[in-house]
C-alpha positions in Angstrom: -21.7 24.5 -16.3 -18.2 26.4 -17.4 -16.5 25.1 -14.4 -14.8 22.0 -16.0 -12.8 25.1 -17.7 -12.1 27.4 -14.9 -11.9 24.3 -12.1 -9.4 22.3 -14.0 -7.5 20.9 -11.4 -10.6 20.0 -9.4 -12.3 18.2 -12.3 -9.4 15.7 -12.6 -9.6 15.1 -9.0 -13.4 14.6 -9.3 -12.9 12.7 -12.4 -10.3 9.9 -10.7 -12.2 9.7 -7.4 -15.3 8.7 -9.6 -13.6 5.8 -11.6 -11.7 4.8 -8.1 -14.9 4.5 -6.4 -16.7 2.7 -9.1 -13.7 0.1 -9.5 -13.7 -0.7 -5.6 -17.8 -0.7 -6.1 -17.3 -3.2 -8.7 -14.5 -5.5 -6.8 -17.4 -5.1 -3.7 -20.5 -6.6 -6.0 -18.2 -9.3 -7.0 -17.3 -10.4 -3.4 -20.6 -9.8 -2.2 -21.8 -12.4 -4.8 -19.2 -15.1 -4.1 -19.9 -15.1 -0.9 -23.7 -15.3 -1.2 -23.3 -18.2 -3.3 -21.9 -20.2 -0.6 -18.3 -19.8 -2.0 -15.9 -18.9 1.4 -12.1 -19.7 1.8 -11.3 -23.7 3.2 -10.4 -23.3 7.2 -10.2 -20.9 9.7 -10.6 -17.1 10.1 -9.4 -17.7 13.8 -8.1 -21.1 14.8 -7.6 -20.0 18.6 -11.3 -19.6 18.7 -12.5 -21.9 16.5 -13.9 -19.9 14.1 -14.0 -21.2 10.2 -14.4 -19.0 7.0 -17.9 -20.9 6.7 -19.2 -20.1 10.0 -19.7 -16.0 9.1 -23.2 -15.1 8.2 -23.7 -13.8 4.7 -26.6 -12.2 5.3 -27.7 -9.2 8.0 -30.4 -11.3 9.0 -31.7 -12.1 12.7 -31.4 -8.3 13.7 -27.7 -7.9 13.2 -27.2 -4.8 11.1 -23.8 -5.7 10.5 -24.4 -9.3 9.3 -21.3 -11.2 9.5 -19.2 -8.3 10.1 -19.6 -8.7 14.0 -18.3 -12.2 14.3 -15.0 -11.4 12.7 -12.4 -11.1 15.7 -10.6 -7.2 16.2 -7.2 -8.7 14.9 -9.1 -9.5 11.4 -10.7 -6.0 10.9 -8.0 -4.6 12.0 -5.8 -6.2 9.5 -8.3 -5.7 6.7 -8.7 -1.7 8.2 -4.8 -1.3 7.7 -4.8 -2.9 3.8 -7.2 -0.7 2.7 -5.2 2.1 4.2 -2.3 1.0 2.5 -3.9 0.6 -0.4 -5.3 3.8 -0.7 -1.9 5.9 0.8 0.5 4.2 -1.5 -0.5 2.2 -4.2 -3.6 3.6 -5.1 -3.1 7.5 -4.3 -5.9 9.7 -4.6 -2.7 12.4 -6.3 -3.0 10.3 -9.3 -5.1 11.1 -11.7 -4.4 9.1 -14.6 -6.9 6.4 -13.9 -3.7 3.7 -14.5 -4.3 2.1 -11.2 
């Protein structure tokens, strides 16, 4: 198409994006099959409420779109919200274009 020569700059970016993506695509499949094999962290997700690791539905069955996603409590997502931001502002920068992340 030419434009990998005259877009230089913008093909790098394109080019890191895509292996970034397809590495946190990969680490997704992987947790997605633990967990639908049963396999969850010993315990609690929330011991004030009660609520153990085991308890969360795998699945998106019973017409919850979300699956399990809607019986996490807001302090959880909200904790696994900011680690992906800090992931992505300072370990994993989208300015690097090496692919050595």
């Amino acid at each position: 198409l030419g434009w990998r020569e005259t877009e230089r700059e913008s093909f790098e970016r394109r080019r890191a994006v895509e292996r970034k993506h397809g590495r946190i695509c990969m680490i997704a499949l992987i947790g997605q099959v633990v967990h639908a094999n049963g396999i969850v962290f010993d315990g609690y997700i929330s011991k004030s409420m009660g609520l153990k690791f085991s308890d969360i539905d795998p699945s998106c069955v019973g017409g919850k779109v979300l699956g399990g996603l809607t019986a996490i409590p807001t302090a959880g997502l909200v904790q696994i919200l900011l680690l992906m931001g800090l992931i992505e502002l300072a370990w994993l920068p989208a300015s690097d274009y090496s692919g050595d992340y």
